[in-house]
N, C-alpha and C positions, 0 to 999 in steps of 0.2 A: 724733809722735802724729797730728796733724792737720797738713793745710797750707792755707794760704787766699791768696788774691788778693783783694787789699781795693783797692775800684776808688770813691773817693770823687770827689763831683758835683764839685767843684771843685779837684781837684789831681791828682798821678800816683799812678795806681794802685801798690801795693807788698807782695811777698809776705811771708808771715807765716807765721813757725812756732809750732803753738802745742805747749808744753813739760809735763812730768809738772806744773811749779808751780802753771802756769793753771791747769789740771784741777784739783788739789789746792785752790784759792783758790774755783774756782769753786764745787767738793763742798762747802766751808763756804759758801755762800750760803745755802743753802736745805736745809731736811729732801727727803728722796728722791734728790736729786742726787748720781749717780755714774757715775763711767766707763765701767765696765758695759751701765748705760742710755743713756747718750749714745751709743756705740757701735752698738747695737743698736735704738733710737728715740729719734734726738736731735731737736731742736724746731729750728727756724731763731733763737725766739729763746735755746736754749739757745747756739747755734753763736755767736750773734750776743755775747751775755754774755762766753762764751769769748776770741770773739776780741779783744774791747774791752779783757778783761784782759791780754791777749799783747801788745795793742799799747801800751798803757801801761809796760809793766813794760820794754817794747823802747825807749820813747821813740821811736815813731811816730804815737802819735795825743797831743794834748794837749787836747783838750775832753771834753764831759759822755759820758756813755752814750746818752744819747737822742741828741746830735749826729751822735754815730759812727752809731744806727741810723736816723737821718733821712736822713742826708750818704753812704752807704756801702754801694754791693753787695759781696758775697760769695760769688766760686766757691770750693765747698768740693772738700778734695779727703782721702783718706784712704790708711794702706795697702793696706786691701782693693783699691781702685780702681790703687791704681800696681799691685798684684798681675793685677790683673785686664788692663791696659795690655798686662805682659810676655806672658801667657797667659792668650786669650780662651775659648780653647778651652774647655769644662768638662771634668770627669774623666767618662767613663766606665766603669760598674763592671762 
C-alpha cells in the first residue's frame, strides 16, 4: 500500500511497509478515517499515525507516538508514484 523511509534523529534510517492492517487499525481511530481519503488527501499527521502503527506491529519502533513524530522524518512513497517512476510520460487522448 504505502512505502515509507523512516529516517530518525538518532539512529539508522529504515524502510517500512505499511499493510492492509495498519490501514484497517488506523480506519478504527477515528470517525471519517479511510483509505479512500488517505489516498486521495492524506494529512502528514495521518501518514505519520500510519506509519507509527506499521512500525510497532514490525518491532521497529518501541517508544510513544509523539516520540516517533518528534524523533522521525518521512519520505513517503506510493503506488501511484512508483507508477509514475516506470512511466513519466502522461497518456495522451
Amino acid at each position: 500500500m504505502y512505502e515509507f523511509r523512516v529516517i530518525p534523529d538518532h539512529a539508522d534510517p529504515f524502510d517500512l511497509t505499511v499493510s492492509s492492517r495498519d490501514v484497517l487499525l488506523w480506519e478504527r481511530t477515528g470517525k471519517g478515517k479511510y483509505a479512500a481519503k488517505l489516498a486521495e488527501n492524506g494529512s502528514y499527521a495521518d501518514f505519520y499515525a500510519i506509519a507509527y502503527i506499521a512500525a510497532r506491529r514490525q518491532g521497529l519502533w518501541d517508544g510513544s507516538r509523539d516520540e516517533f513524530e518528534q524523533q522521525c522524518d518521512l519520505e513517503i512513497s506510493d503506488d501511484e508514484d512508483e507508477e509514475a517512476a516506470v512511466n513519466p510520460t502522461p497518456e495522451v487522448a
